[in-house]
C-alpha positions in Angstrom: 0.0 0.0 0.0 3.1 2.3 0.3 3.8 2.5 -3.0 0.6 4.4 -3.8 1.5 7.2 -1.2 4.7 7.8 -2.9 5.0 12.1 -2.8 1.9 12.1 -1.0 3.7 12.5 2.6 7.5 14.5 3.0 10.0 11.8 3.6 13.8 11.8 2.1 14.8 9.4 -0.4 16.2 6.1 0.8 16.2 5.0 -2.4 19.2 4.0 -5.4 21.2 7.4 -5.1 20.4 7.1 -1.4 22.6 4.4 -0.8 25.5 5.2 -3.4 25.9 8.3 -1.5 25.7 5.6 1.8 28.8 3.6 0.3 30.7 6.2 -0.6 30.9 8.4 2.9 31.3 4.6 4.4 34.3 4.5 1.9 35.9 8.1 2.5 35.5 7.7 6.4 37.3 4.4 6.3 40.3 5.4 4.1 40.2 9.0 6.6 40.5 6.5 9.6 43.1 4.8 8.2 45.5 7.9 9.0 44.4 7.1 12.9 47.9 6.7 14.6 46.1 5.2 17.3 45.2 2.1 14.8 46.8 -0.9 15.7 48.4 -2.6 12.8 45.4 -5.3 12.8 42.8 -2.3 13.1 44.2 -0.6 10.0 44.2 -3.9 8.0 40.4 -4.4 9.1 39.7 -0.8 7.5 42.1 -0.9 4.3 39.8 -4.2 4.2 36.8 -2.5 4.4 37.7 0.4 1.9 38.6 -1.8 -0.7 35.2 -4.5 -0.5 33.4 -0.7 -0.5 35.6 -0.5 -3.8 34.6 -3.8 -5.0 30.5 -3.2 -4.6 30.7 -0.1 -6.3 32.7 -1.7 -9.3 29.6 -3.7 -9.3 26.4 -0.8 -8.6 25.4 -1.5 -12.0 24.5 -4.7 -10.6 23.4 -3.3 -7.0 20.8 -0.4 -9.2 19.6 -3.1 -11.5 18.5 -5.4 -8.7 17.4 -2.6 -6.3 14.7 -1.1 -9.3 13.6 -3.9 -9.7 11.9 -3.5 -6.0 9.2 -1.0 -6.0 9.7 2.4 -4.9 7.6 2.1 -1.6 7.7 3.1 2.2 10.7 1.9 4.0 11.3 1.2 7.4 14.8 0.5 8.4 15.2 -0.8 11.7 11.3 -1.3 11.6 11.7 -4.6 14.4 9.3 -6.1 17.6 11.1 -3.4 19.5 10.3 -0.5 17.2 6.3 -1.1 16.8 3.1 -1.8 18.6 -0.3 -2.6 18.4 -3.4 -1.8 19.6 -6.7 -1.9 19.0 -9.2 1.0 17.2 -12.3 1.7 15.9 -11.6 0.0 12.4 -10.1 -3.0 14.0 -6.3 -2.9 14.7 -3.8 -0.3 13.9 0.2 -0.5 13.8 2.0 2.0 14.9 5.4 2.2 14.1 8.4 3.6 16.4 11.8 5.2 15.6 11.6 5.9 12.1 13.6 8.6 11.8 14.9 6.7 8.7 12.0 6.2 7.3 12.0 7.2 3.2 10.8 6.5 -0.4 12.9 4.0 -1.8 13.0 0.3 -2.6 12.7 -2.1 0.6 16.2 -3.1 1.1 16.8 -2.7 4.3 13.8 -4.5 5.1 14.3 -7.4 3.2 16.9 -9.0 4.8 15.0 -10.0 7.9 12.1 -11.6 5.5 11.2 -15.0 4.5 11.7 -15.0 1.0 9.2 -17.5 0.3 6.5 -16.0 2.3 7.0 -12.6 1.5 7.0 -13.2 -2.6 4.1 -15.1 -2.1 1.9 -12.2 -0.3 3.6 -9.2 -2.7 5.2 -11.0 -5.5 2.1 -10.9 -7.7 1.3 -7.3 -7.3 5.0 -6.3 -7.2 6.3 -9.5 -9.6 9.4 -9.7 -7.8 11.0 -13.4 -7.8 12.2 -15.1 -4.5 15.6 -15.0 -5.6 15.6 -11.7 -5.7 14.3 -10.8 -2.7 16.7 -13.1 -1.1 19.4 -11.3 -3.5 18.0 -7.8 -2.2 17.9 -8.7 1.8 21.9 -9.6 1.5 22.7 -6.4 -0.3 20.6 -4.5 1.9 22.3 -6.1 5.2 25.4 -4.2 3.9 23.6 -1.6 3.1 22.5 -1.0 5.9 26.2 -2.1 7.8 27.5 1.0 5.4 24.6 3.3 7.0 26.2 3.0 10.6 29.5 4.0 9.5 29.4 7.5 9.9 28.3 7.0 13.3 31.2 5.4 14.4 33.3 8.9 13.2 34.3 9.9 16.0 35.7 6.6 17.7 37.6 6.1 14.8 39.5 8.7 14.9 40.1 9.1 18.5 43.0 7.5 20.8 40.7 4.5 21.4 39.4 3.6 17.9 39.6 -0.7 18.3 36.0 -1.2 19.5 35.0 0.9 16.3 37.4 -1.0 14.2 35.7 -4.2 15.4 32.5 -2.8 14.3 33.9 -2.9 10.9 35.2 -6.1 10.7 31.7 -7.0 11.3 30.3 -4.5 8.1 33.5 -6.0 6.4 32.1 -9.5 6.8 28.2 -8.1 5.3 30.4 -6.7 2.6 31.4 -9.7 1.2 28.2 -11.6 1.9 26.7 -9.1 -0.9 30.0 -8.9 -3.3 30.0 -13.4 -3.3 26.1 -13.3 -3.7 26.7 -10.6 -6.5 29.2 -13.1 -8.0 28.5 -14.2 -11.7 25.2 -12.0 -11.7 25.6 -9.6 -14.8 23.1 -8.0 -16.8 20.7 -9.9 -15.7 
């Protein structure tokens, strides 16, 4: 039902550009980081790492931009979780009410995808939407690093403080969702 509301109510875009932009700040602040004399030597490996998988998914956004529009363009709900919703009952029978959406936007579901069953989720949407299951499953990997890029700015200032290791850790973690997305990406081309 999103997708009709498209315009209709102020939100950013979370959508194709959205998320180039995402990789490349992830990028920049990684490489900046690097310069971090505070780094131990396994640190700076884990974000020369990082920088170059960023490097490696955007040699392959052509990829990442065909798959992404082929979602719809529709409401999306990162971090929309059990913790981050409740519901309750109204006059017209139950309502949802969503919490902490600060990064709500228009833009193809992504984010949300990768917490989905594929299977299920293709089978309630796929006709109206004509999305196959292997692309949704396709979608939810490249949205979990995504959405591991997202979270890199906010690690900024750890980074490039005196204590930067716990940040570092962090992307070792993104690093690892990285490379998820760049083998699942593997082999696909043009189609």
């Amino acid at each position: 039902a999103g997708e009709s509301l498209v315009g209709d109510i102020p939100l950013p875009d979370r959508g194709v550009g959205y998320y180039r932009e995402v990789l490349e700040a992830a990028r920049s602040l990684s490489l900046e980081a690097t310069r971090n004399r505070a780094l131990s030597p396994e640190d700076a490996l884990v974000l020369h790492r990082f920088a170059g998988l960023c490097t490696s998914l955007e040699s392959r956004w052509d990829v990442v931009e065909r798959l992404l529009l082929r979602l719809p363009t529709t409401l999306t709900l990162p971090g929309f979780c059990r913790k981050n919703a409740r519901i309750r009952p109204s006059a017209s029978g139950t309502e949802l009410l969503p919490l902490d959406f600060e990064n709500a936007g228009w833009g193809q579901p992504v984010a949300d995808l990768q917490h989905v069953d594929a299977a299920r989720y293709v089978a309630r949407v796929g006709p109206s939407w004509r999305l196959r299951s292997e692309d949704v499953v396709l979608a939810g990997t490249v949205g979990g690093a995504l959405v591991s890029m997202k979270s890199v700015p906010g690690e900024r200032s750890a980074l490039l403080s005196e204590w930067p290791d716990r940040a570092a850790r962090k992307l070792a973690s993104y690093a690892e969702s990285l490379e998820r997305t760049l083998g699942a990406l593997a082999g696909r081309g043009a189609s």
